[in-house]
N, C-alpha and C positions, 0 to 999 in steps of 0.2 A: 412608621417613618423610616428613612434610609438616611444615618447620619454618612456622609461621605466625605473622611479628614486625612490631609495631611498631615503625617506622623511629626517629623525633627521640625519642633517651633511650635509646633500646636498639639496633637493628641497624646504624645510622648511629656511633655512639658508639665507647669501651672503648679500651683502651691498642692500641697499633697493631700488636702482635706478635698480640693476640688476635682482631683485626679479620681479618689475613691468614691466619691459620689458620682461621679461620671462614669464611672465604670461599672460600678452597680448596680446603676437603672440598666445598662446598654444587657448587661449579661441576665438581670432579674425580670426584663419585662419583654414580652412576648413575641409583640410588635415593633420592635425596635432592630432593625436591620444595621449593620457596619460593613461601609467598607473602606479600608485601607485606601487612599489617594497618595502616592508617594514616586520620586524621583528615586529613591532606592531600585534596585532590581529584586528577582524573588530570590535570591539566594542570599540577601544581607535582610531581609525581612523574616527567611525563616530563625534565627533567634527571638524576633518576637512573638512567633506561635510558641515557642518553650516556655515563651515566659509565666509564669502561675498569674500574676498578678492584673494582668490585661486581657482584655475581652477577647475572645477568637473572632475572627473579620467573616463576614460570607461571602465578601469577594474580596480581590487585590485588584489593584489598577498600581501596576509598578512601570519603572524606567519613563516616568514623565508624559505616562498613560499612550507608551507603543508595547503593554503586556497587557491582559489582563486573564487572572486565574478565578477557578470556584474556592473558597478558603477552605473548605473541607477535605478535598482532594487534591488542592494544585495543580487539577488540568487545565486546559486552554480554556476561556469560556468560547465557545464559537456559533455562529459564524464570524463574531467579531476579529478573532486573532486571525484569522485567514486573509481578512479584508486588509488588515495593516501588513501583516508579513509581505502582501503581494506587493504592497508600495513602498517598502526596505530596499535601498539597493544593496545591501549588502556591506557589513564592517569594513573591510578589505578597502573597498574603492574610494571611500570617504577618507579613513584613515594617509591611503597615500597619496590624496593630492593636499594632503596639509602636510607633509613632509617638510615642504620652503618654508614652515611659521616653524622656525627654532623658539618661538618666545610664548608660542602655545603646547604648553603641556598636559598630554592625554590623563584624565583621572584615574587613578590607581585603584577602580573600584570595577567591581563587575558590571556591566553593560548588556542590552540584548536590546538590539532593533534600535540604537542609539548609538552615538561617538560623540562621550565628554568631556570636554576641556578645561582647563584651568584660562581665563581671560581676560589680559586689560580690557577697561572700558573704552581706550582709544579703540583699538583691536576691535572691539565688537561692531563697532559701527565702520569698520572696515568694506568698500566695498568689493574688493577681490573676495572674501569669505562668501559674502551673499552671490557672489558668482558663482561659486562651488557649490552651494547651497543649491541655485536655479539648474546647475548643469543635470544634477541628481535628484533634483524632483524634491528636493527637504526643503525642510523651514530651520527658521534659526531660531533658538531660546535661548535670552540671556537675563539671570537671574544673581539677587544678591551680591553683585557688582566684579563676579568671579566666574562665574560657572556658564559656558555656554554648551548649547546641545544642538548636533544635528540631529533633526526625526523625521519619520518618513510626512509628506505631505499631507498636510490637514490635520495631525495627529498632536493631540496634547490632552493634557487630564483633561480638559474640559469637554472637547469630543469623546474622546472614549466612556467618560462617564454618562455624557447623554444618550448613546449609543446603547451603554450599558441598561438605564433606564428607561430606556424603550424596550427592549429584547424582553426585560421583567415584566413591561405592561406596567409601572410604578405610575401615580400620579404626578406630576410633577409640585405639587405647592407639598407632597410628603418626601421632601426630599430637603437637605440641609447641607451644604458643605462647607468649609471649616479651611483656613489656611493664611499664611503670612510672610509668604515670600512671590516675587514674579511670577516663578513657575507655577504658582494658582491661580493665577489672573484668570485664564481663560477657565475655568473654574467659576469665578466670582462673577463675572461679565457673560455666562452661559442662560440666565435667565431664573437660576433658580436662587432660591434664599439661601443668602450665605452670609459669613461672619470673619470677618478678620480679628482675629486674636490679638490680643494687647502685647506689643514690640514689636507690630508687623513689621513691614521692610517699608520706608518713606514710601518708595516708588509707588508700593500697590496700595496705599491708602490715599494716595491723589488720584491714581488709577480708577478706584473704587470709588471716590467721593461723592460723586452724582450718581450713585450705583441706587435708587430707594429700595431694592432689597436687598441689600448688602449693610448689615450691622460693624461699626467698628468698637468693639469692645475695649473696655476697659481693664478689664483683667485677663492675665495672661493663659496660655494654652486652654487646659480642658474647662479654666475657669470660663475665659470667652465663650467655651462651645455652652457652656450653662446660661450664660447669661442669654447667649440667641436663643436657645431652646425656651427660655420664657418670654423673652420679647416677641419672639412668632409665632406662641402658642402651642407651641406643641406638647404631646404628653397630657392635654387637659389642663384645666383649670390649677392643679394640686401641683402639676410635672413633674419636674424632676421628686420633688419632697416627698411624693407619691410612694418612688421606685427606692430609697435610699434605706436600707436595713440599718438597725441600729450595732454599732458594732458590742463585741462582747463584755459584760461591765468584769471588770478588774475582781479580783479575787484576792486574795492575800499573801500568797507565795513569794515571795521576793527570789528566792530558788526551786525552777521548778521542773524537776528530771525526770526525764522522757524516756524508758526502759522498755522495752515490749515484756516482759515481766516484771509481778510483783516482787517486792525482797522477801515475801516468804514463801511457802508454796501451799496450795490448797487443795488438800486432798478431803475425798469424803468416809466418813465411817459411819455406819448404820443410818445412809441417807444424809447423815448431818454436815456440810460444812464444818472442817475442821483445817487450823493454820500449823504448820511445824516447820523448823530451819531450813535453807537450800542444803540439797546435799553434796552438792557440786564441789569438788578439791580444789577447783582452782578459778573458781565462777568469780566475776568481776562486782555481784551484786556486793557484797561487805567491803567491796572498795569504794563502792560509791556509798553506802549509808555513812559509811564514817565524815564526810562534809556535811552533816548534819549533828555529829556529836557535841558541837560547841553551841547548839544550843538556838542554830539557824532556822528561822520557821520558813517551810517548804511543805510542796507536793511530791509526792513521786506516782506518776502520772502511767499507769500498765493497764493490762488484761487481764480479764477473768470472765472466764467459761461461765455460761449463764443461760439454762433454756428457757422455754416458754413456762413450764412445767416447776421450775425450779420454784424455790421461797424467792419471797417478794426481793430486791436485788438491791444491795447498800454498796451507794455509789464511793462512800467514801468510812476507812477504818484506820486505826491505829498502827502503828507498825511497832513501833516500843514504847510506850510510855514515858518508861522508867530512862533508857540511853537515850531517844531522839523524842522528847516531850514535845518538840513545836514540827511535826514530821507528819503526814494525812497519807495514807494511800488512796488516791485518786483512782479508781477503779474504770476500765472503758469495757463493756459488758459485749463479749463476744459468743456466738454460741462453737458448739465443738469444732462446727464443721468448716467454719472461718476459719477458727486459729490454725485446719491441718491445712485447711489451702494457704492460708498467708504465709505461717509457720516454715510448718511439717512440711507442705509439699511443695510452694510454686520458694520460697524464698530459698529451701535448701536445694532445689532442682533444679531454677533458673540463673538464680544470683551467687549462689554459694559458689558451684563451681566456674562459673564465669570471672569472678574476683579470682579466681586462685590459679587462673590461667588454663584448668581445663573447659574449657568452651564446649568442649568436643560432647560433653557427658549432660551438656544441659538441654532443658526442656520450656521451650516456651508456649505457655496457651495463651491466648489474650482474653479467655476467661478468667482465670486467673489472676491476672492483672487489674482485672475491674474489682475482684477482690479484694486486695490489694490498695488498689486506691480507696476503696469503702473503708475498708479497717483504716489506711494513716488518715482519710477523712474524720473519722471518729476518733483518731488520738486528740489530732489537729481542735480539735471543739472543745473535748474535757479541758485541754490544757490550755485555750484560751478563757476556759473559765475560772482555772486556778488560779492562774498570775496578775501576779501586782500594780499596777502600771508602771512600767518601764520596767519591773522584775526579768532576770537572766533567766530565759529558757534553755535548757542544756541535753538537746537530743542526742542518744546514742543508737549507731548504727546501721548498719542498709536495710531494716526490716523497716526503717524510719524515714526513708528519704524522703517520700512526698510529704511527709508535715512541712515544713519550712514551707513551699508553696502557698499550703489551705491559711498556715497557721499567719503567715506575713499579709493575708489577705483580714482573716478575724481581730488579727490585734497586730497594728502596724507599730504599737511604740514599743511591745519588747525587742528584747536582746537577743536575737535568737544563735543558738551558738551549737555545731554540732561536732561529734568525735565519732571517727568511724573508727570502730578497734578493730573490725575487718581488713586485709591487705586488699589494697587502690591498686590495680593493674595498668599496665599500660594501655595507652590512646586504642591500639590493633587490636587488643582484645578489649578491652570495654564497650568500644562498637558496636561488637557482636549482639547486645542486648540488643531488640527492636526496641527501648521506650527511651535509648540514650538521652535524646533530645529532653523529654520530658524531666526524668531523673537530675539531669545536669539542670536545668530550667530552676527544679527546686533549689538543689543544693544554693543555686546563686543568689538563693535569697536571705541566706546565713550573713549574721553580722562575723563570724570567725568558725570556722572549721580546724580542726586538727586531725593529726592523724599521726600513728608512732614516728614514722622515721623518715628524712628529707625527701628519701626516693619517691615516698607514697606519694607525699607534694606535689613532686614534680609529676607524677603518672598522672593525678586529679589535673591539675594545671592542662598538662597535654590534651587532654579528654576535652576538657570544658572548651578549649581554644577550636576544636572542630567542630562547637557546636554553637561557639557565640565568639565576637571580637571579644578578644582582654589585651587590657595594658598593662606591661607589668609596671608596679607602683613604685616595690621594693625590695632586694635580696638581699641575701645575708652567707657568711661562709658555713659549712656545718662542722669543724674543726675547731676544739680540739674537743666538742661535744659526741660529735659521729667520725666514725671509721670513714673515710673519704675512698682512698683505694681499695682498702686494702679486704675486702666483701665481694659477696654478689650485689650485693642492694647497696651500696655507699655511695655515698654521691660530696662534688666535692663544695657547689654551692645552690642553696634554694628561696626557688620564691617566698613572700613575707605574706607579700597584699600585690592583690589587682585588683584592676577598675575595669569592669562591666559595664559602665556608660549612664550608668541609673545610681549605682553604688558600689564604691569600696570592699571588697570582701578582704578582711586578712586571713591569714594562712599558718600554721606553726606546728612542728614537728615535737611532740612531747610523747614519749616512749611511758607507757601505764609501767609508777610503781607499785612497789608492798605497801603493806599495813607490816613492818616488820613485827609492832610488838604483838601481832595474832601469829608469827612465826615465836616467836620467844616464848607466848603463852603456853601454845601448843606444845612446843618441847620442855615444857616446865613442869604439863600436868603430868602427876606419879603415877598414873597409869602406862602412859606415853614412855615416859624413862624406865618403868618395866617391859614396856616392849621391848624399847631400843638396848639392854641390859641381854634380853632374850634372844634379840637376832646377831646382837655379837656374840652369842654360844652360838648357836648354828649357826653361823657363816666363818665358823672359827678357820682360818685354813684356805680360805674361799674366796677369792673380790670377787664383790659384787658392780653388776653393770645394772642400771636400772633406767628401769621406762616408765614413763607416765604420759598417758593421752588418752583423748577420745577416740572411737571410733569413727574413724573416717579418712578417706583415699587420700585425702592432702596432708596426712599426717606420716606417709609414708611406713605405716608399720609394717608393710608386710617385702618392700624392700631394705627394712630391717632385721627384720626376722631373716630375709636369704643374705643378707652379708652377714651375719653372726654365722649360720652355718658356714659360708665358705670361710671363716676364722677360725672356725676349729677345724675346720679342714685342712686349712694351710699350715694350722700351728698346733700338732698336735701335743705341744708341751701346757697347752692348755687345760689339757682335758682332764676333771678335777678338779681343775685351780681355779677355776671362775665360772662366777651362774647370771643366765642374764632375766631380771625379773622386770615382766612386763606387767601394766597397772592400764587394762583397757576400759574404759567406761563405755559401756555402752549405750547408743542409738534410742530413741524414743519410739517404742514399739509400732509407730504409725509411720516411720523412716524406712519404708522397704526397701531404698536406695542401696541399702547398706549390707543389706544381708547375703549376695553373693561375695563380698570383701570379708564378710564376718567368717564363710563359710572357707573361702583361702585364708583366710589366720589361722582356723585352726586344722586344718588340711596340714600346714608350714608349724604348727606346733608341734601335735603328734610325729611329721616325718625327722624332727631335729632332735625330741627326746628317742625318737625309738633307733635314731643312730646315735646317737652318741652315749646315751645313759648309760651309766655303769651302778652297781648294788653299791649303794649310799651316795649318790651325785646324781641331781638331776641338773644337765646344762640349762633347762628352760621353764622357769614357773609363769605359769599364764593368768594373772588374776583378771577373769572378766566381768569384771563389776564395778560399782563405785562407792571407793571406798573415804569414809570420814577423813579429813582433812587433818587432824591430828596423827589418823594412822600413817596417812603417807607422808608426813613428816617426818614420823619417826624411819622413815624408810629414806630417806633425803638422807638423814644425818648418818646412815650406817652404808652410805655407796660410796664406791673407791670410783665409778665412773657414772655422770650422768649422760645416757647416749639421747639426746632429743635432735631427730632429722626429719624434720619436717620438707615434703617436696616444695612447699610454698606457707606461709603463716605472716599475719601480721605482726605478731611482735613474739609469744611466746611467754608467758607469767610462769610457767612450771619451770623452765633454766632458772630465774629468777626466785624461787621458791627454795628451789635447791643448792644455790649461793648462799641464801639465808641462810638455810639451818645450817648447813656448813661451816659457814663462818661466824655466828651464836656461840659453836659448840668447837670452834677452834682445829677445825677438822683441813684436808687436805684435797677433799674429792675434787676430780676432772671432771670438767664441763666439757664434751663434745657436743659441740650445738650446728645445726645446717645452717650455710651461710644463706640459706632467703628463706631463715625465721628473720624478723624484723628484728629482731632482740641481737643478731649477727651485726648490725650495723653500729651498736652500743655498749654490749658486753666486752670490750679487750679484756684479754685474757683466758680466754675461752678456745679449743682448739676447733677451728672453723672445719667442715667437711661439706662434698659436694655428694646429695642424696641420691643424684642419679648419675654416680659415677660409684660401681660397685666394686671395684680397685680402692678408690680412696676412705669410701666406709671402713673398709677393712684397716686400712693402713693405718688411718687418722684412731681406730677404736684400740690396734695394736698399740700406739704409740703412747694414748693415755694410757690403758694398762701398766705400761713400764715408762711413765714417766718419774725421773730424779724426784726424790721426796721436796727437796731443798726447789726447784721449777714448780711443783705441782702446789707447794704451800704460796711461792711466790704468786702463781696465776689466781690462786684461789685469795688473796690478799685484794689484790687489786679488783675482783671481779664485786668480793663484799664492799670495797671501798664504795664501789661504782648505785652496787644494788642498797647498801645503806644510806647511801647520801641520795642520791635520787629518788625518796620512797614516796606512798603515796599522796602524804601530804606534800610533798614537794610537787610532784606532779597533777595532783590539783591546784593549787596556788598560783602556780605558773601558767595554767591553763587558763583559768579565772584570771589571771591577770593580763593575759593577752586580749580575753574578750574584754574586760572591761577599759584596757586601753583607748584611747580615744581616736578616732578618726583624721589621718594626716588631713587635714583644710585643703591645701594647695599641692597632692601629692605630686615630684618629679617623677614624670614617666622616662622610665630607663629602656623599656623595649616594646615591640609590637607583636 
């Protein structure tokens, strides 16, 4: 059969159990043809091909059926578009002989082979209008006691659609159309079986009333189109009850987080599966178990490499007992060569650096992509099988974004709620992606998104506004929480919540704290404080400047490494007195991306020691490794400067890290941090520098070095004030409490 509906009033509509039943037969069964009947044009339709949650059409019949496209491609279907174009007279000529009607206003909506008005009902039945109309070969449409249309002649859904169904060779009695306002009449009165949706418009159900294949339903939108679909038999005997999947049965999680990794890590020793801690220094994973230490029963929802080959495969294991007793890892069994495409290759070569603003470096296959969407398919499923009903789903991150699409389709009653710790770039580069539409499509199906800092906000906001209408719901100022001016990234007010037209999405800027007391542990154990005892003897005489990062081009090491040399170049009173130690973690050996950047770090390390070393001074220690999170703590607590210049970062946990131990141990070190880490937008007191300005690296690192002890204790006060009080449980709680805030009912819309 070929359902063929009217979207606003009827396909879009209806109570939400009849929506997803409706939707599920259309997309689950073979024989079931859609297409779009709609007075929209194709450019306010394309957000509803984004959308995850609605069937894709296989044709469109748009602008009141003088368009009509294939849904797969959006070309013309032809020869039909030919035949209408040639009886358009053209926008232009219509539009200026309504010039004299100051009392009709043109619609502010996109138009093709159309000119729509805003219209008293006096007015419509005007006959100067119908002159104009005759002079130019149009007909007139006037619908919903507002809306009038000139189209070229003989043109309306209901020809184009017959048109349309002859061209297919369709039967005519497999054919159903669907609608509730005038502008379907000819539609309803075409000959085929159709249905007016419960609220229709007076007019077209007195229109219709002697229609006997025309059903007037009693319940509203997609519910109407069910109920014709059984009153005319269609689908069989069973119909629709046939096509309808049972959605996924509830689980027990009340919280259940969605990490593309486990919290522990699984390595193999003599073939066996074997579990041991992340080794990650500054890994987000012990920030999120700890929402689970009080004792919360959850999932945490990851992957694990899994071949054909391997031991039989346990979908679900303990993560502590003993700390997180009501805690499952939820396992989603991937084999190697998934996780490098998801991972390793298409997520760090497509998405990585297109978030961080280099576009230039990335790589799209749309192999890949199909990858991609198989693995967050497969998140999307475990994790409607873990959660509770109405339990808070809490995905992190862009390796994540199509869940929210699969998962709002599997289990409509949770919460779904996502944090991207990645930095959101703006509208001009997030474009760049070819699957925009799609990616943005998901995200919109999130009950609350977050992201560190107001800018990010507003760059999502921006993005999503090119790819679907929003309203914005609600703002807020980001003062006296966020730096406004006085950053790259500061912004001085941000969106809250917008409205998508389906749903509410809120919006909130929460910057990821510490776990302080895993900073206070860490420096407490007597090993640790015999380091830190050991590196103030050898750095006796010496500031120290320290680094900590990953490997990788957005981190800007290796435009830090050439401003330290031109610092000791410029200041040779330096020379001696200060060593700059760098903490690089290296790249997952399946990241080839990285290995010419690896191969210029230490090109730039070697050329800086072999100029400047002197017998007993090395300016430059390179540790490339990674190293336990206690060790580089105790390497926090003994730096007189922390230099983190990141060319782009979302927020930045290592500045943060290095506040901590600092201020634990009553210390005085300078934070030099790039003002677009995200963390630049939140830390005052920190001296801001610009990464790709190799003047002011220098300047800005000069001036920590010799800053006033009585300044440097002050910055370092207010920075602990900042990173203690904000810490992680704050920044869960607040997180969790925006999603679990309730839905404005009646929100003021403030802007378009």
């Amino acid at each position: 059969m070929l359902l063929a509906t009217d979207l606003d009033g009827t396909f879009l509509t209806g109570d939400s159990k009849d929506r997803l039943s409706l939707y599920q037969a259309i997309t689950s069964h073979p024989d079931i043809q859609l297409a779009y009947v709609t007075g929209r044009s194709l450019e306010t339709v394309l957000p509803l091909l984004d959308d995850p949650t609605l069937p894709q059409p296989d044709y469109i019949i748009a602008d009141v059926g003088a368009s009509l496209y294939h849904g797969d491609t959006l070309q013309p279907i032809q020869p039909l578009q030919n035949d209408i174009d040639a009886r358009w007279p053209g926008e232009s000529l219509v539009a200026s002989a309504l010039i004299d009607y100051p009392d009709m206003q043109r619609q502010d909506v996109p138009q093709a082979r159309r000119c729509s008005y805003f219209c008293s009902p006096e007015r419509s039945v005007d006959p100067a209008l119908k002159a104009i109309a005759e002079q130019f070969d149009c007909d007139l449409l006037y619908s919903a006691e507002r809306y009038l249309d000139f189209l070229p002649r003989g043109v309306n859904k209901g020809s184009s659609l017959l048109a349309l169904v002859d061209l297919l060779g369709l039967e005519r009695d497999q054919v159903l159309v669907a609608g509730d306002t005038l502008n379907d009449l000819s539609m309803l009165t075409s000959g085929l079986m159709g249905v007016c949706v419960g609220n229709s418009e007076a007019e077209l159900l007195e229109q219709t009333r002697q229609c006997p294949q025309v059903l007037h339903a009693s319940r509203s939108g997609c519910g109407g189109i069910l109920q014709a679909i059984a009153h005319f038999g269609f689908l069989g005997e069973r119909g629709i009850a046939a096509e309808t999947r049972q959605a996924a049965q509830p689980g027990n999680a009340d919280l259940v987080m969605v990490y593309h990794r486990l919290p522990y890590e699984e390595h193999r020793v003599d073939g066996k599966l074997q579990r041991r801690r992340p080794t990650s220094p500054n890994g987000i994973i012990p920030t999120l178990l700890s929402f689970f230490g009080d004792g919360r029963k959850g999932s945490w929802v990851a992957w694990a490499v899994h071949e054909d080959a391997d031991e039989p495969f346990d979908t679900h294991t303990t993560v502590d007992a003993e700390r997180y007793p009501l805690l499952t890892a939820a396992r989603v069994a991937l084999t190697k060569e998934e996780v490098d495409i998801f991972y390793k290759r298409f997520s760090k070569e497509a998405f990585w650096p297109t978030l961080h603003t280099f576009w230039e470096r990335a790589q799209f296959r749309e192999e890949d992509w199909q990858v991609f969407l198989k693995v967050n398919r497969a998140f999307a499923e475990r994790t409607a099988l873990e959660a509770a009903e109405g339990a808070t789903v809490w995905l992190h991150d862009y390796n994540l974004w199509m869940v929210p699409g699969y998962l709002r389709e599997l289990r409509p009653d949770v919460r779904i709620a996502f944090f991207h710790h990645t930095y959101f770039p703006s509208a001009d580069v997030f474009n760049v992606l070819p699957w925009r539409r799609q990616i943005i499509g998901s995200l919109l199906q999130c009950d609350y998104i977050g992201f560190h800092i107001p800018r990010q906000v507003e760059n999502f906001v921006d993005a999503a506004r090119g790819v679907t209408p929003l309203q914005t719901v609600s703002r807020q100022n980001c003062a006296p929480r966020f730096i406004t001016y006085g950053c790259a990234v500061g912004l001085e007010r941000m969106t809250t919540a917008v409205d998508t037209g389906s749903r509410v999405v809120k919006l909130g800027a929460h910057p990821v704290g510490l776990d302080i007391d895993r900073v206070r542990n860490a420096l407490a154990a007597p090993k640790i404080r015999e380091m830190m005892t050991r590196l103030r003897e050898d750095l006796a005489g010496v500031k120290l400047i320290l680094s900590v990062e990953r490997l990788d081009y957005t981190k800007g090491i290796l435009e830090k490494l050439n401003a330290y040399e031109r610092l000791l170049a410029e200041n040779p009173e330096l020379l001696g007195k200060v060593t700059l130690v760098t903490v690089c973690v290296p790249a997952a050996k399946e990241m080839t991306i990285y290995d010419e950047l690896q191969a210029q770090i230490e090109q730039a390390v070697g050329r800086i020691n072999g100029r400047f070393a002197r017998i007993g001074w090395t300016p430059l220690q390179f540790f490339f490794r990674s190293l336990p999170f206690e060790e580089v703590s105790a390497w926090y607590a003994m730096a007189d400067v922390m230099w983190i210049t990141p060319l782009r970062d979302g927020l930045n946990l290592v500045a943060k890290e290095f506040v901590a131990a600092q201020g634990l141990l009553g210390g005085r070190g300078v934070l030099v941090l790039s003002e677009f880490a995200g963390a630049a937008a939140e830390l005052k007191g920190a001296l801001l520098t610009n990464p790709h300005d190799p003047m002011d690296m220098v300047q800005t690192c000069y001036m920590a070095l010799n800053l006033p002890k009585v300044e440097a204790e002050a910055r370092l006060r207010e920075l602990f004030d900042i990173v203690s009080y904000n810490d992680i449980r704050r920044w869960g709680d607040e997180f969790l409490a925006g999603v679990a805030e309730p839905e404005v009912e009646e929100p003021l819309i403030l802007a378009s």
